[in-house]
C-alpha positions as CSV (number, residue, x, y, z in Angstrom):
1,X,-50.6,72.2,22.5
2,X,-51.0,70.5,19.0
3,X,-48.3,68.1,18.1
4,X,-45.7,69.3,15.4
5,X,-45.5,66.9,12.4
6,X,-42.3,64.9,11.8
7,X,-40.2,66.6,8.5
8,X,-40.6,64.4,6.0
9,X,-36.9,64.2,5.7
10,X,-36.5,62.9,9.0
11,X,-38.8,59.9,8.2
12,X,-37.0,58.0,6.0
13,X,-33.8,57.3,8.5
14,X,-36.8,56.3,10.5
15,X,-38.2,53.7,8.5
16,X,-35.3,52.1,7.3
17,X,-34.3,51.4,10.5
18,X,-37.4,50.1,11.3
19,X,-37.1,47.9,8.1
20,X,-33.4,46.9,8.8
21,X,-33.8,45.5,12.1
22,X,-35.5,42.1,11.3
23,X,-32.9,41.6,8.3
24,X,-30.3,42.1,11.3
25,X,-32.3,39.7,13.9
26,X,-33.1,36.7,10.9
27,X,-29.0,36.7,9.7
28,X,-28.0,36.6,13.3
29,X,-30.7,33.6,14.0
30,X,-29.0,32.2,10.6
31,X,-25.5,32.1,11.5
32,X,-26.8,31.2,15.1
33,X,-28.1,28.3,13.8
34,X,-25.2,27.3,11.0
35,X,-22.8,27.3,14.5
36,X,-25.6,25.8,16.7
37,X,-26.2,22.8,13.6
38,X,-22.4,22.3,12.7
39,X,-21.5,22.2,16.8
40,X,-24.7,19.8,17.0
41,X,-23.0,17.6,13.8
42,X,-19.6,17.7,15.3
43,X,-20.2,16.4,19.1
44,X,-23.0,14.2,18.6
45,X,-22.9,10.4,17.5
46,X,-23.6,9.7,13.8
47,X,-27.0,7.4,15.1
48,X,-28.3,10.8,15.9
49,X,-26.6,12.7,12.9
50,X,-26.1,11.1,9.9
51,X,-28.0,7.8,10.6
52,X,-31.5,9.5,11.2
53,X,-31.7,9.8,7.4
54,X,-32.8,6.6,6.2
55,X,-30.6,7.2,3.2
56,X,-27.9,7.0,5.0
57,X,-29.0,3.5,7.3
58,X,-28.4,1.0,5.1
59,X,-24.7,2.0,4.7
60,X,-24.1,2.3,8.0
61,X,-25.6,-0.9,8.7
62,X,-23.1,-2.6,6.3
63,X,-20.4,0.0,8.3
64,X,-20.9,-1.8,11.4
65,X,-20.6,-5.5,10.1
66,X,-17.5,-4.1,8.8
67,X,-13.4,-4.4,9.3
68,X,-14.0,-0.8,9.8
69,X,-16.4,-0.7,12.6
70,X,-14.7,1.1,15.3
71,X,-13.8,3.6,12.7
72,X,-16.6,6.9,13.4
73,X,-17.9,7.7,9.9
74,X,-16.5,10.8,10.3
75,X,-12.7,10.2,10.3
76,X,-13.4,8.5,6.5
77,X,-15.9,10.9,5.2
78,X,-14.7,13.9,7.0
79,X,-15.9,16.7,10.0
80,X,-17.7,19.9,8.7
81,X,-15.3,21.7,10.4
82,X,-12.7,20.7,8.1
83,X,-13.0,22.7,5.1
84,X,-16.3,24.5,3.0
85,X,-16.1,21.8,1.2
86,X,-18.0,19.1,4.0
87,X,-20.6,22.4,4.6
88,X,-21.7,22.3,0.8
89,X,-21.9,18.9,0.7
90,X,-24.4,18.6,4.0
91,X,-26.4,21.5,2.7
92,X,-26.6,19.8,-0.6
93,X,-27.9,16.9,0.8
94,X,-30.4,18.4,2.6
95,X,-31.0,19.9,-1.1
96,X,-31.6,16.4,-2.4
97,X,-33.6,14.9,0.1
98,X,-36.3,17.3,0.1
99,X,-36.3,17.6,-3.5
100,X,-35.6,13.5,-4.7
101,X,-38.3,11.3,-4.5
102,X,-36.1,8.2,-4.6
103,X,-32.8,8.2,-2.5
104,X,-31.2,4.4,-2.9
105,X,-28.6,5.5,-5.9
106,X,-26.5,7.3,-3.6
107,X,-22.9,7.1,-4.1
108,X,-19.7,9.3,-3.7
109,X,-18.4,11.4,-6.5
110,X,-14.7,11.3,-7.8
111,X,-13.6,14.2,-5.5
112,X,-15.0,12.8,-2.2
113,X,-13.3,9.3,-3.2
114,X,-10.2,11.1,-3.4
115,X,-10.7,12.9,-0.5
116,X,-11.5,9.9,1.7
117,X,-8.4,8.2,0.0
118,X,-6.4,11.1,2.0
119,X,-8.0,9.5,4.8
120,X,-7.0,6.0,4.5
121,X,-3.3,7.1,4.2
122,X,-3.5,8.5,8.0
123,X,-4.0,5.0,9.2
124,X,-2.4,3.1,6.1
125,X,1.0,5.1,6.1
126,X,2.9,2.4,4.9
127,X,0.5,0.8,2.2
128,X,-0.2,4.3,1.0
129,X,3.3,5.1,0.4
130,X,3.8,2.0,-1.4
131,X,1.1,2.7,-3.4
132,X,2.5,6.1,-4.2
133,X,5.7,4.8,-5.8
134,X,3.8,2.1,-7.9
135,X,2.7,2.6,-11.5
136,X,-0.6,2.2,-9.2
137,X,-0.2,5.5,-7.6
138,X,0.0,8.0,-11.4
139,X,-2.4,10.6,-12.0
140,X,-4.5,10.9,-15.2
141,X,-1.7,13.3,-16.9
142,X,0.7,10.0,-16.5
143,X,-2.1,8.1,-18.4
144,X,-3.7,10.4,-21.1
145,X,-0.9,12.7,-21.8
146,X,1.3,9.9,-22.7
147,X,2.2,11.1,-26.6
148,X,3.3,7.9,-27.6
149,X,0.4,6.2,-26.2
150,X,-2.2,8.5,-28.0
151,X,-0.3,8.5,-31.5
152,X,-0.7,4.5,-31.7
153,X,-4.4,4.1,-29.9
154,X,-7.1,6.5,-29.8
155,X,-8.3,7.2,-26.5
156,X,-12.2,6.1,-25.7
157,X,-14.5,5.5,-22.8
158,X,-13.7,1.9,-23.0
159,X,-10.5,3.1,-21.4
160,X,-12.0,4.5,-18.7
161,X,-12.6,1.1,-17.6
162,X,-9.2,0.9,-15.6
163,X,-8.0,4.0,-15.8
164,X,-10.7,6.4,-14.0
165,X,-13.3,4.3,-12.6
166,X,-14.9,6.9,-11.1
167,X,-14.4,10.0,-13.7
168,X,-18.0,11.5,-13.4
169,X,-18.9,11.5,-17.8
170,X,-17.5,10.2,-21.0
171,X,-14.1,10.3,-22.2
172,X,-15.0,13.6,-24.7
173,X,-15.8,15.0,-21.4
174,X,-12.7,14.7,-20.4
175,X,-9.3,15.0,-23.3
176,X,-9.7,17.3,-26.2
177,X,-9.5,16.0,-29.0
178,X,-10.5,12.5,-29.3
179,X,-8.0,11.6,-32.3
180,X,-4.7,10.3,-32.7
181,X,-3.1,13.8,-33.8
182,X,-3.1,15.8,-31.2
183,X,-2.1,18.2,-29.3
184,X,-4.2,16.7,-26.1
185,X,-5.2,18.8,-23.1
186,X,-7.7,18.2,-20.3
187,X,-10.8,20.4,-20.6
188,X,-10.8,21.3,-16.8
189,X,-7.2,21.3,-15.7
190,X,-6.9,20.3,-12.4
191,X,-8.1,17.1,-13.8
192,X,-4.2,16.6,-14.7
193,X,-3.2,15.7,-10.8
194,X,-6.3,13.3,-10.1
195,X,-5.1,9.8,-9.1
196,X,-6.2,7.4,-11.7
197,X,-7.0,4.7,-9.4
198,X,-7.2,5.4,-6.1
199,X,-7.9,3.2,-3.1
200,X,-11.3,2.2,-3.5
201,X,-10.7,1.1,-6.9
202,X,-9.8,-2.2,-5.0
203,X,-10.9,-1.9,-1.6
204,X,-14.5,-2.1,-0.2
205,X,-14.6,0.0,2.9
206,X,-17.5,-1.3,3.7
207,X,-17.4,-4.5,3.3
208,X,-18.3,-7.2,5.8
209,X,-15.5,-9.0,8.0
210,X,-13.3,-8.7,11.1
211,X,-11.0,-6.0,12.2
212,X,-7.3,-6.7,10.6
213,X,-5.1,-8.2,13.1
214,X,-1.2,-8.0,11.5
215,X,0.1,-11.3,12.0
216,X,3.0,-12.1,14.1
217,X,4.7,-14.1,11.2
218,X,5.6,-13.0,7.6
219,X,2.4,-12.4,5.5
220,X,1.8,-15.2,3.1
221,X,1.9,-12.7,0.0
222,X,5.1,-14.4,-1.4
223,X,3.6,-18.1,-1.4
224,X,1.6,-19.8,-4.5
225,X,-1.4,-20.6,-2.1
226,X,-4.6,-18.1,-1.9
227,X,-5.5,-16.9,1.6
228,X,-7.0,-19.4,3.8
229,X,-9.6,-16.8,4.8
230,X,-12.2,-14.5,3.0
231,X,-11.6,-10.6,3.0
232,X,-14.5,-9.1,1.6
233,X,-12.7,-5.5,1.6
234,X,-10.5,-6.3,-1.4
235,X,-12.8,-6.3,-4.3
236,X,-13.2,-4.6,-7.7
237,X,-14.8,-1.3,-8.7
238,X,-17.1,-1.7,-12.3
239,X,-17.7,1.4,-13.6
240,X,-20.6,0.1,-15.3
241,X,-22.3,-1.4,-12.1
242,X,-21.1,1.3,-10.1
243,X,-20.4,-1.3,-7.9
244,X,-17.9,-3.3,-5.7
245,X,-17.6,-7.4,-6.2
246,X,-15.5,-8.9,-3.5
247,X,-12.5,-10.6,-5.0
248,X,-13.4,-14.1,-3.8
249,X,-16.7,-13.9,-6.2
250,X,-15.0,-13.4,-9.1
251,X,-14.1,-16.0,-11.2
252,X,-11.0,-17.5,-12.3
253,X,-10.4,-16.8,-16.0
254,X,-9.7,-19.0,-18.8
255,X,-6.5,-18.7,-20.5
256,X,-5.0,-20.9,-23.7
257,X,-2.1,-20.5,-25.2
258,X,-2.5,-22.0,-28.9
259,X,-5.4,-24.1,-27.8
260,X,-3.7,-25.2,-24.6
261,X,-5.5,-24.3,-21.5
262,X,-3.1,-22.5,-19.1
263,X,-3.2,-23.1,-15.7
264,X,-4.0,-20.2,-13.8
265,X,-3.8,-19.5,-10.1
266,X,-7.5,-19.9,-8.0
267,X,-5.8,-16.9,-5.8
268,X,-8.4,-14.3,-5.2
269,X,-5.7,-11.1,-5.5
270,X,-4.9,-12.3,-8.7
271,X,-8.4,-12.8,-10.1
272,X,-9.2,-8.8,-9.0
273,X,-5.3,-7.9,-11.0
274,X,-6.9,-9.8,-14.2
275,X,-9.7,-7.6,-14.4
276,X,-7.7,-5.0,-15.7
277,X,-4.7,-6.9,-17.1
278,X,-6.4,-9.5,-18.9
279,X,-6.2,-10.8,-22.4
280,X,-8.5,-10.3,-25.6
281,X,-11.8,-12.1,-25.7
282,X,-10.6,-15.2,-26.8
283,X,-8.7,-15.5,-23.6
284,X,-5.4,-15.6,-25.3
285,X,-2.4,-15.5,-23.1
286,X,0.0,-13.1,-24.0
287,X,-2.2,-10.5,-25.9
288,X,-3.7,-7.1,-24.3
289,X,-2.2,-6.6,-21.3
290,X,-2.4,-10.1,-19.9
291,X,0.7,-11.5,-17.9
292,X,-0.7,-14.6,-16.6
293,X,2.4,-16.6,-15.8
294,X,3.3,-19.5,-18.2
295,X,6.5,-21.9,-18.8
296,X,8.5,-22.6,-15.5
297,X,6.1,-20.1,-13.3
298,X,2.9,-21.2,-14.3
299,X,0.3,-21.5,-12.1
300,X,1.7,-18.9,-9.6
301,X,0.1,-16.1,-8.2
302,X,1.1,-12.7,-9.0
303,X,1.4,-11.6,-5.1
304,X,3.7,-14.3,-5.0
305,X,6.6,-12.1,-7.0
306,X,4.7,-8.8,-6.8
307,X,3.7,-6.9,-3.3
308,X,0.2,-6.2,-3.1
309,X,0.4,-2.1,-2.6
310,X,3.7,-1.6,-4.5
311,X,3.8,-4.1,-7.2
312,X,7.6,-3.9,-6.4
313,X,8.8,-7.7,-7.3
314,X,13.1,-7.1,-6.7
315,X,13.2,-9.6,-3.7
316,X,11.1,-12.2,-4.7
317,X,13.4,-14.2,-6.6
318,X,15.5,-14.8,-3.8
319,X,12.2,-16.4,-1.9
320,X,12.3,-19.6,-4.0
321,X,15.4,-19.6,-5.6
322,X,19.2,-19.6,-3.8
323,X,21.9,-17.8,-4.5
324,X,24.1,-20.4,-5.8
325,X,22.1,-22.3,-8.4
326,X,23.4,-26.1,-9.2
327,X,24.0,-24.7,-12.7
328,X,26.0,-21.8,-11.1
329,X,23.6,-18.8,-12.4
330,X,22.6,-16.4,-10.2
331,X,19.1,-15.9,-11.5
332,X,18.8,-11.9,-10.1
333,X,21.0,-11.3,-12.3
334,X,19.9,-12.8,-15.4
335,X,18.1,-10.6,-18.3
336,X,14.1,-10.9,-17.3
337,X,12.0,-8.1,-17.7
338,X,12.9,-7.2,-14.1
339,X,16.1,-5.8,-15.5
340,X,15.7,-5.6,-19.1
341,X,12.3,-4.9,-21.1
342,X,14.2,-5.9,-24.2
343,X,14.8,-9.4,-22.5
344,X,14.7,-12.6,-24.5
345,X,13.9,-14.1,-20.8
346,X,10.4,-12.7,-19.8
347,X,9.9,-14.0,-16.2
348,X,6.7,-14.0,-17.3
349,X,6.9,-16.5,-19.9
350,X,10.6,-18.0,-19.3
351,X,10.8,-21.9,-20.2
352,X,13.1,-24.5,-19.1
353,X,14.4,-24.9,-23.2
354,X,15.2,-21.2,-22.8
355,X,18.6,-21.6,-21.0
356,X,19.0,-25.7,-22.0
357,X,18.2,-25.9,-25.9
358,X,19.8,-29.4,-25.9
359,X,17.6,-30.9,-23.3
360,X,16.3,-30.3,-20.1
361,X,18.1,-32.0,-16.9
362,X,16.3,-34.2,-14.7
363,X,15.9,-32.8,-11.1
364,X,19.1,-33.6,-9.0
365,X,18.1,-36.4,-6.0
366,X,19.6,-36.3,-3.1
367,X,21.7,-39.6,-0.7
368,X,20.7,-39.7,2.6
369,X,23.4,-37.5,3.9
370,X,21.8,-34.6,2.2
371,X,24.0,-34.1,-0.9
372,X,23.4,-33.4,-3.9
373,X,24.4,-35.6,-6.4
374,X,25.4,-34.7,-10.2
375,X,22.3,-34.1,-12.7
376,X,22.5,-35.8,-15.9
377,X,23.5,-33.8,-18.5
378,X,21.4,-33.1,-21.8
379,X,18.6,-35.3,-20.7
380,X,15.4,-35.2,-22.4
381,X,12.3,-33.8,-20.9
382,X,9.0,-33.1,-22.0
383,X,9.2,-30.0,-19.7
384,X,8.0,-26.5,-21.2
């Protein structure tokens, strides 16, 4: 009996099934392996992740030298579990290293910065509120939507400096239009709610030294002496480096006032606050956005009125001075820019001649029963 041919219309079903069913077995091996890869990533150590690229080594060496070290990479730098957003990054790195030929210029973009930033405030609750409240803790709307601001300076990528350290282009790139007329508007809008200068702006994560230990006594923030060890984790960001350099590296700056050298405080926090609120190039106190501290609080250290994360400076006063003052002021309540900006007493630059035009007293001294005895009125003194 001869065998009957198939209809030709029957064929067709025929071979598209045939066609169809290694599509169907290579996107089940696909997503078989995407689970089987991100499961793999997930549960295994980062020495056998992460680490076996030798991109990748030489940061993780510095990682375990750091305060940081028993910190797994992946609470900072996130689990690709967490979101598409850790998946497109792994798979773009994999993108990179087969098609790079030189790997050693790897850093973080601005949205993984901010995104390990939301990291650092699960263990730093406290400092990360602090640093919300401060002028620290604005977005770039606060700074380049400021209409006041932009009428009086153009904006350029010289500001971009301090404000946006790790804004990925030029400031065109960023604010239309680059003049003093306006109106202004960001080119991609949810560049608006970006934190100008997050975290690592100032802090190395990285960087070499032991685990923080919070001390049992008050933190010496509010004295005039620098730390009397080296933190290599507080250091500042150079956009053009692209680069951290630890705080105790830096160099203390050279201020005059009128030809006067200013003495300036060898604390390290205060050398990283100069790099952004410092003076013109002729090291003129006073002028861009320099507050070095001159007249009766020269030579202090800014962390010695202002805490580190919040800048917030209401209680320091009452660290070094009393409530009842010899002269009978209470100084919290005089007119410094802490309560005034209009203030004809800048804490900043407040002088002895300031409240005694006539003369300076000499310093009380004190009988051996601990009294104070009465300061001589209108006295001269060559005192600032």
């Amino acid at each position: 009996m001869s065998e009957q041919p198939i209809p030709s219309s029957e064929k067709g079903p025929r071979v598209r099934r045939w066609f169809a069913l290694p599509a169907v077995m290579a996107a089940v091996f696909i997503v078989c392996a995407a689970v089987g890869g991100l499961g793999y990533f997930e549960h295994t150590p980062a020495e056998r992740t992460c680490v076996s690229c030798h991109e990748i080594a030489a940061s993780y060496a510095q990682s375990t030298n750091s305060v940081h070290r028993d910190v797994s990479c992946k609470e900072c730098h996130g689990h690709s579990a967490d979101s598409m957003h850790a998946v497109r990054e792994n798979f773009k790195r994999v993108f990179y290293h087969l098609t790079k030929t030189h790997h050693d210029n790897i850093r973080l973009s601005e949205e993984q910065q901010i995104r390990i930033m939301q990291a650092c405030c699960d263990c730093h609750e406290r400092e990360f509120a602090h640093w919300q409240k401060s002028g620290h803790g604005t977005n770039y709307a606060g700074i380049f939507m400021d209409e006041k601001h932009n009428r009086t300076e153009q904006m350029a990528d010289q500001c971009l400096l301090c404000h946006g350290m790790f804004f990925e282009g030029k400031m065109a790139d960023m604010v239309t239009p680059l003049n003093t007329k306006g109106p202004w508007s960001f080119k991609k809008p949810e560049t608006a709610t970006r934190p100008v200068i997050p975290c690592l702006v100032c802090h190395q994560l990285h960087a070499p030294g032991q685990p923080f230990k919070r001390p049992t006594t008050p933190e010496a923030g509010a004295t005039t002496n620098p730390p009397a060890f080296r933190r290599d984790i507080l250091a500042f960001y150079v956009r053009q480096e692209k680069t951290h350099f630890a705080a105790d590296d830096l160099s203390v700056p050279k201020i005059v006032e009128q030809g006067r050298p200013v003495k300036v405080s060898s604390d390290p926090r205060q050398r990283l606050c100069m790099q952004c609120h410092a003076p013109n190039a002729y090291g003129e106190a006073g002028t861009g956005d320099d507050r070095t501290p001159r007249g009766v609080h020269e030579g202090i250290s800014c962390v010695a009125c202002h805490s580190p994360h919040s800048n917030d400076a209401r209680a320091s006063c009452a660290m070094c001075h009393p409530a009842r003052q010899s002269c009978g002021l209470d100084v919290i309540t005089m007119d410094t820019t802490f309560r005034s900006h209009a203030s004809k007493h800048n804490i900043h630059t407040v002088r002895c001649l300031d409240c005694h035009p006539a003369g300076v007293p000499h310093r009380a001294p004190q009988d051996t029963s601990g009294s104070v005895l009465p300061m001589i009125e209108n006295a001269p003194s060559k005192l600032p």
